[in-house]
C-alpha positions as CSV (number, residue, x, y, z in Angstrom):
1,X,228.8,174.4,61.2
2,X,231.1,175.7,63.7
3,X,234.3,173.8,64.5
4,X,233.1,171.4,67.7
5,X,230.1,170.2,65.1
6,X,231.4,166.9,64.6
7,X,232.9,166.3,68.2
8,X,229.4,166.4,70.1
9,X,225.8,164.4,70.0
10,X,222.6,166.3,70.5
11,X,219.7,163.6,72.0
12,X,216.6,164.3,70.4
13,X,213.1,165.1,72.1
14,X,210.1,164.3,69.6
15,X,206.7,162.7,71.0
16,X,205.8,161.2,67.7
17,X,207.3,160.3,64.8
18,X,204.8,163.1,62.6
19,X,207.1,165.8,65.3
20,X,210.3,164.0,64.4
21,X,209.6,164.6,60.6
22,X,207.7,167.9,60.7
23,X,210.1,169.3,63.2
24,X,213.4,167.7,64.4
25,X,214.3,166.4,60.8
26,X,214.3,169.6,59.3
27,X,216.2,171.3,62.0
28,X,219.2,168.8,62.4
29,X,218.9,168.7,58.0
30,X,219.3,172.5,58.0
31,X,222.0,172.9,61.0
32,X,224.1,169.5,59.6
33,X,223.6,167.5,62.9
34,X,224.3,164.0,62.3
35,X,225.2,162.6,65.4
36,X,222.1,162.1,67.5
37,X,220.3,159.5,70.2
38,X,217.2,158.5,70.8
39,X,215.5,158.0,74.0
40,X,213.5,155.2,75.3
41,X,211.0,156.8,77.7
42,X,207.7,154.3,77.3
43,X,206.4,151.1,75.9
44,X,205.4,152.6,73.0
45,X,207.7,154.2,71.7
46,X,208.9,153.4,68.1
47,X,212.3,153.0,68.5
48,X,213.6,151.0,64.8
49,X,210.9,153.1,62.9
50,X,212.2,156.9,64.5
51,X,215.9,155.5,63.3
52,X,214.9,154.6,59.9
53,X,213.0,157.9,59.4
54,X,216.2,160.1,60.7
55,X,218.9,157.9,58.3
56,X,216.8,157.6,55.6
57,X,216.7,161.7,55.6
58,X,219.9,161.7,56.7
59,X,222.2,159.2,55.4
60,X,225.3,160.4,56.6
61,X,223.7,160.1,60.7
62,X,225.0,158.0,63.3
63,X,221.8,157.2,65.6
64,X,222.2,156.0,69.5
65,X,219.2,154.3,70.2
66,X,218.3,153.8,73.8
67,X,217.1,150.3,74.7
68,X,215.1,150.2,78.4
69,X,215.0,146.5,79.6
70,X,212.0,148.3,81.5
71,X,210.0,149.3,78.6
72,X,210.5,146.0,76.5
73,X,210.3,143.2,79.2
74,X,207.9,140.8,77.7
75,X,206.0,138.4,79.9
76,X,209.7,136.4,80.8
77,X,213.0,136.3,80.7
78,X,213.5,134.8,77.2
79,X,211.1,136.6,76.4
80,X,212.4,139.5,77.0
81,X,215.9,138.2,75.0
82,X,214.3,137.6,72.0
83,X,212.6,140.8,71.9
84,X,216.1,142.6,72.1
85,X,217.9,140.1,70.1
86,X,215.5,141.2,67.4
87,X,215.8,144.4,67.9
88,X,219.5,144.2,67.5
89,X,219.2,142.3,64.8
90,X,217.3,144.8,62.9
91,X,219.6,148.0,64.5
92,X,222.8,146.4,63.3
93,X,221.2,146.5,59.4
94,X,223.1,149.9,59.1
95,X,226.7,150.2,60.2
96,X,226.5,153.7,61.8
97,X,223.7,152.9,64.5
98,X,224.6,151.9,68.3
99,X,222.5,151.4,71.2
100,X,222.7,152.0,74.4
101,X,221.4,150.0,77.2
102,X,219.3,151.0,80.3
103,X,218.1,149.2,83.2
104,X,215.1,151.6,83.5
105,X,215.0,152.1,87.5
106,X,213.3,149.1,89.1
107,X,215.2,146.1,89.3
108,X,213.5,143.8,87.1
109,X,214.8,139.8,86.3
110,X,215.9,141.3,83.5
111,X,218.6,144.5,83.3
112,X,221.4,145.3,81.5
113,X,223.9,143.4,83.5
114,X,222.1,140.4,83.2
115,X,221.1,140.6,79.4
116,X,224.4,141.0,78.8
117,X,226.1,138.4,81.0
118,X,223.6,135.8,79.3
119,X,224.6,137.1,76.2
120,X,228.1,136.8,76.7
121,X,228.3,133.4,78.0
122,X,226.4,132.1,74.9
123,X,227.1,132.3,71.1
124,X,225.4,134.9,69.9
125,X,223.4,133.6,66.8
126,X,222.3,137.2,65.4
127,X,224.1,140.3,64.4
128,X,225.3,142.8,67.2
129,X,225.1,146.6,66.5
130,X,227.9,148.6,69.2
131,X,226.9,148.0,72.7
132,X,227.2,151.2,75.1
133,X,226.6,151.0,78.5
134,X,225.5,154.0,81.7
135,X,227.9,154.8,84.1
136,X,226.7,156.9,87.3
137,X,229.9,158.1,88.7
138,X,228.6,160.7,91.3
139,X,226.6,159.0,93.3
140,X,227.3,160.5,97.1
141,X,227.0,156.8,98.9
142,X,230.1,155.0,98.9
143,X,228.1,151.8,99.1
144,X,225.9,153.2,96.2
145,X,229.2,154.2,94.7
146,X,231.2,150.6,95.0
147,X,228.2,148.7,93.7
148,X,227.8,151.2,90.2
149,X,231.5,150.4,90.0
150,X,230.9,146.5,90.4
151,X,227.6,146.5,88.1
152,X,230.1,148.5,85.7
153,X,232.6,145.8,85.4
154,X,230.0,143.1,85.3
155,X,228.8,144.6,82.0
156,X,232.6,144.7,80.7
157,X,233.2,141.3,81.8
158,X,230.3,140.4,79.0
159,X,233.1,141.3,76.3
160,X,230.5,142.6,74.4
161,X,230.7,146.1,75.6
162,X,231.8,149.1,72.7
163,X,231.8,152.1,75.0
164,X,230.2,154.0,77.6
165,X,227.7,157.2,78.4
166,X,228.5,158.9,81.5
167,X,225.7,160.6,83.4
168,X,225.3,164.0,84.5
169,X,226.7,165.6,87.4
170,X,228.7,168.6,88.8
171,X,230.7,166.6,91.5
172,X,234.3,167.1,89.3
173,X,236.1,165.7,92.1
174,X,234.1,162.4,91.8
175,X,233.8,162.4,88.0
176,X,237.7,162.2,87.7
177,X,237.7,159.3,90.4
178,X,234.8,158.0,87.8
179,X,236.8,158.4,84.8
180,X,240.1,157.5,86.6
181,X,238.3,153.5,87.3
182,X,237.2,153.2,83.3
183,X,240.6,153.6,82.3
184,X,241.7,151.0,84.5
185,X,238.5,149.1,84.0
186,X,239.3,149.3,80.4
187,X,243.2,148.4,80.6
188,X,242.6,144.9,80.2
189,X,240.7,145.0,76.9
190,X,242.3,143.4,73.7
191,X,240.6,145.1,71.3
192,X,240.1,149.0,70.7
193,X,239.9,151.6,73.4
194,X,236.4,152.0,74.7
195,X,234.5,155.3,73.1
196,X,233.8,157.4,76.0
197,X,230.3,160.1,76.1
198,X,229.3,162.3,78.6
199,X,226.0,164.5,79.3
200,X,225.4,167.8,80.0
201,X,222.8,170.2,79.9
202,X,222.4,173.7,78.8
203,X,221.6,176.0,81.6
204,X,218.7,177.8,81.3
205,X,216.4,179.1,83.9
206,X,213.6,176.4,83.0
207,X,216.0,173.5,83.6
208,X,217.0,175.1,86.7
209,X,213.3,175.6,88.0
210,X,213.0,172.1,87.1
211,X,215.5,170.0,88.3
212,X,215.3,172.1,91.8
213,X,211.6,170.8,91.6
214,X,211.4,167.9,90.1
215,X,215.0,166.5,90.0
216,X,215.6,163.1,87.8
217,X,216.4,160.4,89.1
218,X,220.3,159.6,89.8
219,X,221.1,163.2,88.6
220,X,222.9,165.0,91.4
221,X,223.0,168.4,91.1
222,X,224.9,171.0,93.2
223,X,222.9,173.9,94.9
224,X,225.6,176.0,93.4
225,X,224.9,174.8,89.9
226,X,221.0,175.7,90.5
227,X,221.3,178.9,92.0
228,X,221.9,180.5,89.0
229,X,222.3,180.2,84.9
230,X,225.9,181.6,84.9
231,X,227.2,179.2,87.9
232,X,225.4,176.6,86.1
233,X,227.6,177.2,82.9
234,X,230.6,177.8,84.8
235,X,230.3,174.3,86.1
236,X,229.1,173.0,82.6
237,X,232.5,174.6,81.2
238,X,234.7,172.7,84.0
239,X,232.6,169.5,83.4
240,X,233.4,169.8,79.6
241,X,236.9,170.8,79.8
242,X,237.6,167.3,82.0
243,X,236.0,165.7,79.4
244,X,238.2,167.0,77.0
245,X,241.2,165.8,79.2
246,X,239.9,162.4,79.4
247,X,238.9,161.9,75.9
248,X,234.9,162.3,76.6
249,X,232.6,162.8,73.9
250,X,229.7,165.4,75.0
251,X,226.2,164.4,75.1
252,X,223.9,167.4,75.1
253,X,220.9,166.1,76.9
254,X,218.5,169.3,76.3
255,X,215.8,170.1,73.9
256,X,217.8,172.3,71.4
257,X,215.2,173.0,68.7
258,X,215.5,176.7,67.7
259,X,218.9,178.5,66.2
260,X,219.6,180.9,69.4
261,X,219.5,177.5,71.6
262,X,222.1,175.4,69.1
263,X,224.3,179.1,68.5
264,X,224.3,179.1,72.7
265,X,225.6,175.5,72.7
266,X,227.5,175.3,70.1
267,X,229.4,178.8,72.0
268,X,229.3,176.6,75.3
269,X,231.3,173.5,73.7
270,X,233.4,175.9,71.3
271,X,234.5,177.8,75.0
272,X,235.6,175.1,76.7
273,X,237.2,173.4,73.6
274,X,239.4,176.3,73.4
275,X,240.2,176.6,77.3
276,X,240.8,172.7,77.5
């Protein structure tokens, strides 16, 4: 495993758990990936079940499991609480699984900020795994801007918040003004530093067609960075080498599921590791 193995996550892409065992298992088993998430895309997805199967075959993994307030609302509120207190209940059974909190889109009576504030304010009579919380920092809007950066310190004012995953971008200029407000953000806290993540992708023409196409949601994306593969990695290697500056964990957010994909990744990190 090359030198940047343990200093990266990889999130996973599987549409059932017989693909997860058949053919993500054995590929993370084989390449010594321990470090993964899990995505929250649907109602049905299996969430607790996929995180078992991965640490039961790997006991050594530390699984991120997304949690979408979308996906889970229940017919209320409380509802809605009592599903996720549940689920954290059952998450926090082994020490080296997280989650990570999403909103899902749509405002709903029930996001992150809110779930969290609620939680916060009361005493919290089941077990907690590590919270982590999304951060947006490249949203063009200053008003779109300023109210990410208020929703952001709403969550932190919960006190129950262990760290945070950074979305992707290619704005540099407004990811350090980002990263810049989390440290300050952060100054206050008594306990330890918050654990900083950040995504990327790996360029490829396919994700280049695509996002040009049919762009994500809250992912800004340069027209230099989809012109081509090599801009796009030229950017991806200034985007990792700031997080490197400011202490940011890389989050690969692309279906790496063959040997030639992970050796091009692992060159990508590995690059700007050595340039940081």
């Amino acid at each position: 495993m090359s030198s940047v193995g343990s200093s990266w996550r990889l999130e996973l892409f599987f549409k059932s758990k017989k693909d997860l065992q058949e053919k993500v298992l054995p590929f993370l088993k084989e390449n010594g990936i321990k470090r993964v998430n899990i995505t929250n895309k649907t109602k049905e997805d299996q969430l607790l079940e996929c995180c078992q199967l991965i640490t039961s075959a790997i006991p050594s993994a530390q699984v991120c499991v997304h949690y979408s307030f979308k996906w889970n609302y229940k017919h209320n509120v409380d509802q809605s609480l009592e599903a996720f207190s549940k689920f954290c209940a059952c998450l926090s059974e082994d020490k080296q699984s997280s989650a990570l909190l999403i909103s899902g889109g749509k405002k709903r009576k029930l996001d992150t900020v809110e779930a969290l504030q609620r939680l916060g304010a009361s005493a919290c009579n089941f077990a907690m795994p590590p919270i982590y919380v999304a951060f947006n920092p490249y949203f063009p809007s200053k008003a779109e801007a300023a109210e990410e950066r208020k929703r952001m310190q709403r969550k932190l004012d919960s006190g129950l918040v262990r760290g945070i995953y950074l979305q992707m971008g290619t704005d540099l200029k407004l990811l350090k003004e980002g990263l810049d407000f989390l440290k300050e953000a952060g100054s206050t806290r008594q306990d330890s530093p918050m654990n900083l993540y950040g995504s990327i992708f790996l360029p490829s023409k396919r994700l280049l067609a695509q996002m040009r196409f049919r762009p994500w949601n809250g992912v800004f994306l340069s027209d230099e960075y989809l012109s081509n593969v090599d801009k796009a990695r030229s950017i991806t290697s200034d985007i990792l080498n700031s997080y490197s500056q400011h202490g940011v964990t890389p989050l690969v957010e692309s279906n790496i599921c063959t040997s030639q994909e992970l050796r091009q990744c692992l060159d990508l990190l590995e690059e700007s590791h050595r340039t940081a």
